[in-house]
C-alpha positions as CSV (number, residue, x, y, z in Angstrom):
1,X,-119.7,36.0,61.2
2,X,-118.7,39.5,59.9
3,X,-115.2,38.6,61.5
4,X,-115.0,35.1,59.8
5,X,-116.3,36.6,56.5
6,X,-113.8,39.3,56.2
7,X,-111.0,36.3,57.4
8,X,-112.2,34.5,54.3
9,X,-110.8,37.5,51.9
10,X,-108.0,37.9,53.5
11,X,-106.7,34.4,52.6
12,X,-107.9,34.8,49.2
13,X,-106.0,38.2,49.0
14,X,-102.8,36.0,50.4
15,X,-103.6,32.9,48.0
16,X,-103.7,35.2,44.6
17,X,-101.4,37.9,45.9
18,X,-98.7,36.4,47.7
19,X,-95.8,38.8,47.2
20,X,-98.0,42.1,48.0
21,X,-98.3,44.1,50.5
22,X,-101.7,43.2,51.7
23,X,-100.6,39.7,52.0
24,X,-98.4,40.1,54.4
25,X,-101.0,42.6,56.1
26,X,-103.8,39.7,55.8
27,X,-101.3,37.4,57.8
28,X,-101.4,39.7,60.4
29,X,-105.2,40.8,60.2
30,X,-106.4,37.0,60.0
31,X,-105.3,36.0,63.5
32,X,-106.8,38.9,64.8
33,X,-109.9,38.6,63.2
34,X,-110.6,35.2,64.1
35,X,-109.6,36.1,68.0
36,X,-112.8,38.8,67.7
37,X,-114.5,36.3,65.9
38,X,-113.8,33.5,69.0
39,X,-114.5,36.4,71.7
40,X,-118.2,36.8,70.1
41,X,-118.9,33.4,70.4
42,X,-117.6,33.2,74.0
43,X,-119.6,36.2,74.7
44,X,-123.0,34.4,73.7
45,X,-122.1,30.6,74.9
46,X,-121.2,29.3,71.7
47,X,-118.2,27.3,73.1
48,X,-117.5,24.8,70.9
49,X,-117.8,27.4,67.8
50,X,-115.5,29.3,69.9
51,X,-112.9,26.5,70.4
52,X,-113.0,25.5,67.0
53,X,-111.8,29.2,65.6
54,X,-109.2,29.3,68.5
55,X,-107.3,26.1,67.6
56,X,-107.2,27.4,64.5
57,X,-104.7,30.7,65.6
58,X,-103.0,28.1,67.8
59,X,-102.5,25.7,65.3
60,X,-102.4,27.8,61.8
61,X,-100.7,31.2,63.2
62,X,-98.6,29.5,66.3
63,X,-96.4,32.2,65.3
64,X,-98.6,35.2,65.5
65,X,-98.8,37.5,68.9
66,X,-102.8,36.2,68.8
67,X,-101.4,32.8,69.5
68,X,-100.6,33.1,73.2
69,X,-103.8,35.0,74.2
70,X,-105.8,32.5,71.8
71,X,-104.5,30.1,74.2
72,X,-105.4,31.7,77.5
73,X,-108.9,32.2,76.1
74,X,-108.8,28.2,75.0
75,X,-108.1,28.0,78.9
76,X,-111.0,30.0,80.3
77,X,-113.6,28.2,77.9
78,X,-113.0,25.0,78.7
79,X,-112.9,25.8,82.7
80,X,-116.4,27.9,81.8
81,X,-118.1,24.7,79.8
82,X,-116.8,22.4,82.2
83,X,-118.3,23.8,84.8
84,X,-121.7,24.8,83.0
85,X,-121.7,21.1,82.3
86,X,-121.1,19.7,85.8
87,X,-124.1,22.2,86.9
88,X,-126.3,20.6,84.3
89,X,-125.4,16.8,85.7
90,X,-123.0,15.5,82.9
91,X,-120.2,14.6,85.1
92,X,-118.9,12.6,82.3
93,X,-119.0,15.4,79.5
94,X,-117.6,17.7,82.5
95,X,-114.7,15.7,83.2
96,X,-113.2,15.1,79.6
97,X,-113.6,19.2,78.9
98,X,-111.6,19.7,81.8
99,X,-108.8,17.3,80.8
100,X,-108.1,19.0,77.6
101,X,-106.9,22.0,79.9
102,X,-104.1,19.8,80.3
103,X,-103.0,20.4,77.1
104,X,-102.2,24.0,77.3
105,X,-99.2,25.5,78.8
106,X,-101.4,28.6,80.1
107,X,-102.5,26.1,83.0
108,X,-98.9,26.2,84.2
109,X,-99.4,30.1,83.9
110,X,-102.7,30.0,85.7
111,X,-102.0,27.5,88.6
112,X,-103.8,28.4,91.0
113,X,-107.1,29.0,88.9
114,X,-105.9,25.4,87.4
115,X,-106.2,24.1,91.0
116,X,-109.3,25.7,92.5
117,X,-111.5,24.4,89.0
118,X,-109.9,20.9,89.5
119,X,-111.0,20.6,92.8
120,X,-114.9,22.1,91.8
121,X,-115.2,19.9,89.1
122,X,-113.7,16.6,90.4
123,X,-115.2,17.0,94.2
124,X,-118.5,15.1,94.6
125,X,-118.0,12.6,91.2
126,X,-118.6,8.9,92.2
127,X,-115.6,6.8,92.7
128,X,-117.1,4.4,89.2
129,X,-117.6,7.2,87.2
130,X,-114.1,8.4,87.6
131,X,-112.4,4.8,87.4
132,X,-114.4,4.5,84.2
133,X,-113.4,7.5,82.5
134,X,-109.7,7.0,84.2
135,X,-109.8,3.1,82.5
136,X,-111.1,4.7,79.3
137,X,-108.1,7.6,79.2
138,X,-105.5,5.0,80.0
139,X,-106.7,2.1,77.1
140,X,-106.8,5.3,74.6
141,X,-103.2,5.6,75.7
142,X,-104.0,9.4,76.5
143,X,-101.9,8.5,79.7
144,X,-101.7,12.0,81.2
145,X,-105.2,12.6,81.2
146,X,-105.6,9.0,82.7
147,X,-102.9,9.6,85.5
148,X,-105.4,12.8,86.5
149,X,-107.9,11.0,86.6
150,X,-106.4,8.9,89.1
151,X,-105.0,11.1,91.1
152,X,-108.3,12.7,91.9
153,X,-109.5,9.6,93.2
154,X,-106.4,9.3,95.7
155,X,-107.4,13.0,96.3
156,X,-110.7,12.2,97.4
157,X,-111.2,8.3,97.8
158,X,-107.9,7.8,99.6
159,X,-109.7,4.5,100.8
160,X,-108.8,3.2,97.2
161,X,-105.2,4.2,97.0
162,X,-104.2,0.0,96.7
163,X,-106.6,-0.8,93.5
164,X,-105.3,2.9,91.7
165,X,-101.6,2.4,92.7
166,X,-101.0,-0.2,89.9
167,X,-102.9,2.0,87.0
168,X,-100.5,5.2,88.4
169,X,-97.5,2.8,87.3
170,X,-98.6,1.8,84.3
171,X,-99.1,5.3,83.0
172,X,-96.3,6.6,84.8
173,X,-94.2,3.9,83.2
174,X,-95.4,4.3,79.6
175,X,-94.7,8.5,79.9
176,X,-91.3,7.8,81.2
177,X,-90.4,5.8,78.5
178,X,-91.4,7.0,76.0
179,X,-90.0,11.1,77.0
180,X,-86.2,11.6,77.5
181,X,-84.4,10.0,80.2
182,X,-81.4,8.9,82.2
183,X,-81.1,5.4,81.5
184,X,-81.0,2.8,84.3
185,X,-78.6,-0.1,83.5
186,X,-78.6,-3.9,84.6
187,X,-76.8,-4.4,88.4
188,X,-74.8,-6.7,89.1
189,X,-76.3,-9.1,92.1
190,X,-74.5,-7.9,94.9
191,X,-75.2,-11.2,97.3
192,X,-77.2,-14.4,96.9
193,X,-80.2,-15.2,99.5
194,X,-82.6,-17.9,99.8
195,X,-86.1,-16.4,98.7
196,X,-87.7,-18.8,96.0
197,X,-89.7,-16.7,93.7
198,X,-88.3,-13.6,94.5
199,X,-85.6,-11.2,94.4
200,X,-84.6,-8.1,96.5
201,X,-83.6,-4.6,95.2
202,X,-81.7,-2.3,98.0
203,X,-82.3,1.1,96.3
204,X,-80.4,4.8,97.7
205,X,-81.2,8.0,97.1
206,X,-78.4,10.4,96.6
207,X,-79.9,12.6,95.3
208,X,-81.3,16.2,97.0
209,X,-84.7,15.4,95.7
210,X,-87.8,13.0,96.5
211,X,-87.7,9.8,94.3
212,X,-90.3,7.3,93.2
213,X,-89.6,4.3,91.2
214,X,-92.0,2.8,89.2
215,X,-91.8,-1.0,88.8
216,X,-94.1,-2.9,86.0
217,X,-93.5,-6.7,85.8
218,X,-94.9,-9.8,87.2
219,X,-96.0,-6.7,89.9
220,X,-96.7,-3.7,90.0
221,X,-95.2,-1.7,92.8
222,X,-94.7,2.2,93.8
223,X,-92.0,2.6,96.2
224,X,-91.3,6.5,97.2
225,X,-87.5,7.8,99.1
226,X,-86.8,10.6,100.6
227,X,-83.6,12.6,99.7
228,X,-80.4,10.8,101.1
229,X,-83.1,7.4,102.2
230,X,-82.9,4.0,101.0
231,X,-85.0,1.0,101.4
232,X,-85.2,-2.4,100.0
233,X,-87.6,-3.9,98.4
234,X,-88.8,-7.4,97.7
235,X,-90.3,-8.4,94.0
236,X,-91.4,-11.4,92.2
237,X,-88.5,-12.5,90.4
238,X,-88.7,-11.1,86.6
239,X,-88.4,-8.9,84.2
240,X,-89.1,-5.5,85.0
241,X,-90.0,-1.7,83.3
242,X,-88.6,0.4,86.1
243,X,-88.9,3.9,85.9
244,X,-87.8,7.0,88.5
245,X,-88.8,10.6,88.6
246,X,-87.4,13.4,91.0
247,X,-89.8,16.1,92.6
248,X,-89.1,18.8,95.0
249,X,-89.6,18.9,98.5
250,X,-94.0,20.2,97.8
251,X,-94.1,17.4,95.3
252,X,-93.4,20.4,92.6
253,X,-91.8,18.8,89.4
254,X,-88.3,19.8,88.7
255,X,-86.1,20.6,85.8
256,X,-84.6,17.0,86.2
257,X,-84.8,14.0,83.3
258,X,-86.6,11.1,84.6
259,X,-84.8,6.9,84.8
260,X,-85.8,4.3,82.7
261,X,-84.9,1.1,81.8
262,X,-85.6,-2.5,81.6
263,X,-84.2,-4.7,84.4
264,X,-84.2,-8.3,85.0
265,X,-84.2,-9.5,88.6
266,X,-83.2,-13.6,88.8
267,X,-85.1,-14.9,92.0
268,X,-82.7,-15.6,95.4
269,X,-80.3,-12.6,94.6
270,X,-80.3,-9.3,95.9
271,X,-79.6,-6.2,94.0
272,X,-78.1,-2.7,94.9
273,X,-79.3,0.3,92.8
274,X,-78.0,3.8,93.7
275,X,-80.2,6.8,92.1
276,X,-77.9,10.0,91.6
277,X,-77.7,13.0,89.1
């Protein structure tokens, strides 16, 4: 409180004394102070009060060299409350202080701590409780959090990998979109078949990378290439959202944009697609 108190002066010193010296001091002093302030609470469990003054540096003094271990501290406290919540039997409350580590770059930084927590927190949760937070993520349109969610459950209730594959899409889908992208344009039909109600899509991968495409239409459907691999694929005929991403050979992402666009397939024609950067 002494911390917070003397913060308090400081930004009256900067309100009435812009142009001074000890204004531009105060700037300096009041991210500091609040990080001591945040490292009290920490130090007696007092999470939330903690959280609240860090997001303040993050937010107010993104600037300030307080900002980046203000961050990393964010990191450790909601690992730390996650887990003291999971010990106390609120899965629920466990799981959505987790997912706001996904919201920090430091969990990029700290991978493999990242990793081992996910795994601690997410192993043993029923298959209904994470669907229904999962559901609840993706109709908040917090789509990243949602596309966790889910892949925890291929992680470890692979049995249920044909009822999650179409919620993947549609988060996948709505990401894509709405991030920068290579755009993926109408084809041509290359040759005319006989398949009422459907089309066919003959997709190649020249690209060095693995590829999924994401298709969202009258069906949803994941199809995954391997670098230099095609396959084709048979859809209900229909308008589609298709979107592509690139990963490394581990599954790692890469420093390549994602393919979007919106494709109509007419039924009894087939359609070539080539996927290159």
């Amino acid at each position: 409180e002494s911390y917070l108190n003397g913060v308090e002066i400081l930004k009256g010193i900067r309100a009435n004394h812009p142009d001074s010296n000890e204004a531009f001091i105060a700037n300096y002093k009041i991210p500091e102070y609040l990080l001591k302030a945040a490292l009290s609470y920490k130090s007696s469990k007092n999470w939330d009060q903690a959280i609240k003054v860090l997001e303040e540096i993050t937010s107010d003094y993104s600037e300030s060299e307080f900002s980046v271990r203000a961050s990393s501290l964010l990191f450790d406290i909601y690992i730390e409350k996650s887990m003291n919540l999971k010990d106390s039997y609120k899965y629920r409350e466990s799981i959505e202080e987790f997912l706001k580590v996904l919201e920090l770059k430091e969990r990029n930084k700290d991978r493999y701590m990242f990793v081992y927590y996910s795994k601690r927190i997410f192993e043993g949760i029923s298959l209904s409780l994470l669907e229904t937070v999962g559901g609840e993520m993706q109709s908040r349109r917090e789509y990243e959090k949602a596309l966790f969610v889910y892949d925890k459950i291929l992680e470890f209730y692979p049995e249920s990998k044909e009822k999650i594959i179409p919620h993947i899409v549609e988060c996948k889908v709505e990401i894509i979109s709405a991030s920068p992208h290579m755009d993926v344009v109408q084809p041509e039909s290359s040759q005319r078949i006989y398949s009422p109600g459907k089309t066919r899509v003959v997709i190649k991968n020249e690209t060095e990378y693995n590829l999924v495409i994401y298709f969202e239409g009258p069906e949803l459907k994941l199809v995954e290439l391997k670098p230099k691999a095609g396959v084709e694929v048979e859809l209900l005929s229909g308008t589609y959202k298709v979107a592509g991403e690139l990963t490394g050979e581990n599954g790692e992402n890469i420093d390549v944009l994602p393919f979007y666009g919106i494709i109509k397939y007419e039924e009894n024609q087939r359609y070539r697609e080539v996927y290159s950067i």
